[in-house]
C-alpha positions as CSV (number, residue, x, y, z in Angstrom):
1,X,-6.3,7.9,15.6
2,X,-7.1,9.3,11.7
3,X,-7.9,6.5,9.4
4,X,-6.9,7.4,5.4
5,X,-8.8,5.5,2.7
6,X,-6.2,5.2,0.2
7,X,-5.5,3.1,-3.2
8,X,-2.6,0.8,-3.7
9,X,-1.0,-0.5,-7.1
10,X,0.4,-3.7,-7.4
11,X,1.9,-5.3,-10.3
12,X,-0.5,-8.3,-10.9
13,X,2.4,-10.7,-11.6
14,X,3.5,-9.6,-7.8
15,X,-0.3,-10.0,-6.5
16,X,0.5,-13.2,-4.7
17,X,3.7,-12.3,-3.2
18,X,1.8,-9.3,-1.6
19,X,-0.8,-11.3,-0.7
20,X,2.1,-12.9,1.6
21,X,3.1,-9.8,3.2
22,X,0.1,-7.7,3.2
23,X,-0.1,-8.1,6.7
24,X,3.0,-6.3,7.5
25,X,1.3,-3.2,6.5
26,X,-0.8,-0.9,8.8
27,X,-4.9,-0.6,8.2
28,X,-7.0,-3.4,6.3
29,X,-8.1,-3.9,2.7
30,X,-11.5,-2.3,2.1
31,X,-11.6,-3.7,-1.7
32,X,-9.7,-4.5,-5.0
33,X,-10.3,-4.3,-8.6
34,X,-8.1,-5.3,-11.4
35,X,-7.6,-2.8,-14.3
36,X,-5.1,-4.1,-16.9
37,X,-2.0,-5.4,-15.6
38,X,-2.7,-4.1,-12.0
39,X,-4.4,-5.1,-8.9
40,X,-5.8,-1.9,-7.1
41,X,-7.0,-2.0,-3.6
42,X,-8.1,0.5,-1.6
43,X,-6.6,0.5,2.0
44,X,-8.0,2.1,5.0
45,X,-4.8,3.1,7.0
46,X,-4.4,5.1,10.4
47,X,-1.8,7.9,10.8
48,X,-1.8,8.4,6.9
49,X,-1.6,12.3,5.7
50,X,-5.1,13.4,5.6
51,X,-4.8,14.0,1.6
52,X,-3.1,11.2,1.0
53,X,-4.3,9.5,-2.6
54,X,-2.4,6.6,-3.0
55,X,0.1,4.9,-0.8
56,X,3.7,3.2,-1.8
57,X,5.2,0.6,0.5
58,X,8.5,-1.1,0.5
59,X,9.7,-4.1,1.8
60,X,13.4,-5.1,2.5
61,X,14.6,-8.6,3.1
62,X,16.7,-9.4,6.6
63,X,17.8,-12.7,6.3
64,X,15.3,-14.8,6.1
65,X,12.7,-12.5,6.8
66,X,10.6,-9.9,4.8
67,X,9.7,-6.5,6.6
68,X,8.2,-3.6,6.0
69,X,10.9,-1.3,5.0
70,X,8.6,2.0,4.7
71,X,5.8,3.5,3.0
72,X,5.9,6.7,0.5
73,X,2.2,8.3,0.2
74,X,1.0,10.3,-2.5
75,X,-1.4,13.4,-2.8
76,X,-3.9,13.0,-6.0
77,X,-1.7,15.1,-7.9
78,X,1.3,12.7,-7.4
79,X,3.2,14.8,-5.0
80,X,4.9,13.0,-2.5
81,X,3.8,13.3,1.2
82,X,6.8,11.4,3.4
């Protein structure tokens, strides 16, 4: 398995919600930093495109439920991957 190190952007007003559902998302946090209004962490994550920068997940709501609806990744450029 290929492990990516890649950042994520979240708002800071949605930090906590994340927080809530982080664990839906494949890998583990490896840090964070706050710059301005967002909270960036840097995410190890297995199966990732190998020049992958940044990644972009989704979540959809099924009932009661949050899930992980997807995740968009991004080369440094801003290209998207998938």
């Amino acid at each position: 398995m290929n492990e990516t190190r890649v950042e994520l952007h979240v708002d800071a007003e949605l930090a906590a919600d994340f927080e809530t559902h982080k664990h839906l998302l494949p890998g583990s946090e490896e840090s964070r930093r706050r710059d301005g209004d967002h909270v960036i962490l840097t995410w190890i994550t297995p199966n990732a495109p190998a020049n992958a920068a940044t990644m972009s997940p989704w979540f959809t709501r099924n009932g009661d439920r949050v899930e992980l609806g997807g995740i968009d990744y991004y080369d440094a450029a801003g290209y998207r991957l998938t």
